[in-house]
N, C-alpha and C positions, 0 to 999 in steps of 0.2 A: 602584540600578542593575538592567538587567532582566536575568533569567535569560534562556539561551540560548532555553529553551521559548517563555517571553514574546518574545522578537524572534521567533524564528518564528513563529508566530501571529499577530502582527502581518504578519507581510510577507503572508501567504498570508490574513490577513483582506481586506488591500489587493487581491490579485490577484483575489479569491472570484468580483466579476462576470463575468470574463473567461475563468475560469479552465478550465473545460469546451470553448469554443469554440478556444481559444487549444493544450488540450491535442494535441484532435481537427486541426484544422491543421496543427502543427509535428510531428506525428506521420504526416500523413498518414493517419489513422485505423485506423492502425497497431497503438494502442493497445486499440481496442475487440477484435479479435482477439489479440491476449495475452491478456486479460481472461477472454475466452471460455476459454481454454486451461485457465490459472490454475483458473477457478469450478467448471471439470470435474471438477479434480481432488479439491477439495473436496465434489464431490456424491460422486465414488465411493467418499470414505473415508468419507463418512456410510450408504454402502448399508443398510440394515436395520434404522435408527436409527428409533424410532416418532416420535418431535417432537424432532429434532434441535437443539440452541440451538449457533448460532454469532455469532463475533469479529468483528467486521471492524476492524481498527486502523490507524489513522490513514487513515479512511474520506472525508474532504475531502467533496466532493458526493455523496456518495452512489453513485456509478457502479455500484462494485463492491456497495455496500449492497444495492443494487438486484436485483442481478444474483444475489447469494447468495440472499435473500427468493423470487426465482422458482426456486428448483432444485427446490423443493415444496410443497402447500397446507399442510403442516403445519410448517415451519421458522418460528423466530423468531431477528431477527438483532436483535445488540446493536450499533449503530456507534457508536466511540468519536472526537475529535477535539478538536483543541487550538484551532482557528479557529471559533468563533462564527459567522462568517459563511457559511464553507463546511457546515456544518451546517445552517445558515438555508439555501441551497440546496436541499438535500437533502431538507430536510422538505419544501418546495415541490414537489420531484420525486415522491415519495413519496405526499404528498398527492392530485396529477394521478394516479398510475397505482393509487390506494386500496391500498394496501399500509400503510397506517397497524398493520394489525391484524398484522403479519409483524414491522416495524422500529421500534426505537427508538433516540435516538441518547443520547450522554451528550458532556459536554465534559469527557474525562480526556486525560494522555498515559500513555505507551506503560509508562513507568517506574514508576505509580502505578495501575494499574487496579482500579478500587473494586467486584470482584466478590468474592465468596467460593473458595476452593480449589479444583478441581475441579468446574468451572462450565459447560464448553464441550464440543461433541463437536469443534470444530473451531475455526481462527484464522486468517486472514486478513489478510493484509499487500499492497497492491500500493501502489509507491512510495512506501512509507512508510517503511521500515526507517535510509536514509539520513538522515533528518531528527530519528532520536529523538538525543536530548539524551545520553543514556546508551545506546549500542549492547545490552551486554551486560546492562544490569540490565532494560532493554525487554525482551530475547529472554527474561529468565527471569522475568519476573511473566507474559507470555504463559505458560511453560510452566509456572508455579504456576496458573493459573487453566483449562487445559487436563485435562481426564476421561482417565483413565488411559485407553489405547491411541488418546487423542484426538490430530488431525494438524496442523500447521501450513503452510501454504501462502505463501511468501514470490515476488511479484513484485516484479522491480527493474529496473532502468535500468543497463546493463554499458561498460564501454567495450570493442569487437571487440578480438578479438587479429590477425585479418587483418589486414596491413600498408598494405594499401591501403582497405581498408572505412572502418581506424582514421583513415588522412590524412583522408576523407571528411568523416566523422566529425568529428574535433577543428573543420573547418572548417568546419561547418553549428556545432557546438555552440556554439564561443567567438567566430563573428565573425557569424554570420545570427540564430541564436536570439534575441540579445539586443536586436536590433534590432528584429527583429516583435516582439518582446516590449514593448519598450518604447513602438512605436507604437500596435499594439492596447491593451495594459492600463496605460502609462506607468511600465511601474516595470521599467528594466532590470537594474539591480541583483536582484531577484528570480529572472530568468533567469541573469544570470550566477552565482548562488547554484544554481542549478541544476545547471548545467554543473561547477560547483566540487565539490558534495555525490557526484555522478558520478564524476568523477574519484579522488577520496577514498574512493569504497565498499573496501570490499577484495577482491581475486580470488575465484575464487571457491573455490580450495581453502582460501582463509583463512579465509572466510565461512563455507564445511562445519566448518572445525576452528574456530570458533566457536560454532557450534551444538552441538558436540558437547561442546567447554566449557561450554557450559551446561546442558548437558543431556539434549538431543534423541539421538533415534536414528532410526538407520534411513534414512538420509538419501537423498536424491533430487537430483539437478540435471540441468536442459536448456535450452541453448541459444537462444534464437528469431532469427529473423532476424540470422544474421549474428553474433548475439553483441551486438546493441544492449539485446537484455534478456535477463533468466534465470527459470528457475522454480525453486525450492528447496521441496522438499517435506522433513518431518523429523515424529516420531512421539513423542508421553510414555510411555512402557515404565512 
């Protein structure tokens, strides 16, 4: 029988072709400005760092891979991911923009990361926190492999607390998503796993007191648009 990891990786090795085009649409490109936000944040806790080595976990196409690898000519990014195919992406991307010499990818998940202790000046998560198989033991192999006063940077997909954003909301996510979804890449179910995983995340003061259960300090959160996403920033003391 397959473990939770195995089904996912499967469903998102299915979705791989589509899956940039399809983000950038149903986000209204929405997402590449998070993104931007997010990467800031990670350049500024690297300030002063001579060859900074960063995280990027559960890195799918490389978007964010990409995006860490430019915050300087001296950074080298490790991208980790559980899909084969969306990897296979990414090294294509990577490829075109020669950045080969910045990134490398590996196929771990979140819960298993095959680095040594104290490895990272920084971590990176965007959309990916939802999907580990193990919430809490992800969040603490990240901060086993994160360099003392090293930072983690979590973006994620929120449900608004505004009452009317939220009706919006629920209505774009559980009756139109799955439907482009499944015309564009044919696999609605994927979508509505989506929308599911969303719904499921937890608040975000659950979220901060789980970080803080595992470990983290110093913790950070904000908002974006609406409350459809969050940034969590948090620190290895």
């Amino acid at each position: 029988m397959a473990t939770d990891s195995e089904r996912i990786a499967l469903m998102f090795n299915d979705i791989a072709p589509t899956y940039d085009k399809l983000n950038h649409v149903l986000s209204l490109n929405v997402d590449k400005r998070w993104r931007r936000k997010a990467v800031k944040r990670v350049k500024k806790s690297i300030a002063g760092a001579e060859k900074p080595i960063l995280l990027d976990v559960a890195c799918g196409t490389a978007d964010s891979t990409i995006a860490l690898a430019q915050i300087s000519d001296n950074v080298q990014v490790k991208g980790i991911d559980i899909a084969d195919e969306m990897i296979q992406i990414g090294e294509e991307k990577v490829e075109k923009l020669h950045l080969k010499d910045r990134i490398t990818f590996y196929n771990s998940c979140a819960e298993n990361i095959d680095f040594q202790d104290n490895t990272f000046d920084a971590a990176f998560v965007a959309f990916g926190v939802r999907n580990f198989s193990d919430r809490e033991k992800g969040l603490k192999e990240i901060l086993r492999v994160l360099k003392q006063n090293g930072t983690l940077v979590v973006l994620e997909l929120s449900e608004p607390q505004n009452v009317i954003v939220r009706w919006m909301y629920n209505l774009y996510f559980k009756n139109i998503l799955p439907l482009i979804g499944k015309r564009v890449s044919g696999n609605a179910q994927a979508y509505r796993y989506l929308q599911q995983t969303v719904e499921k995340f937890p608040m975000p003061n659950e979220f901060m007191a789980m970080l803080t259960k595992c470990g983290y300090n110093e913790l950070k959160h904000k908002a974006l648009t609406c409350g459809l996403c969050r940034i969590y920033q948090a620190k290895k003391l």
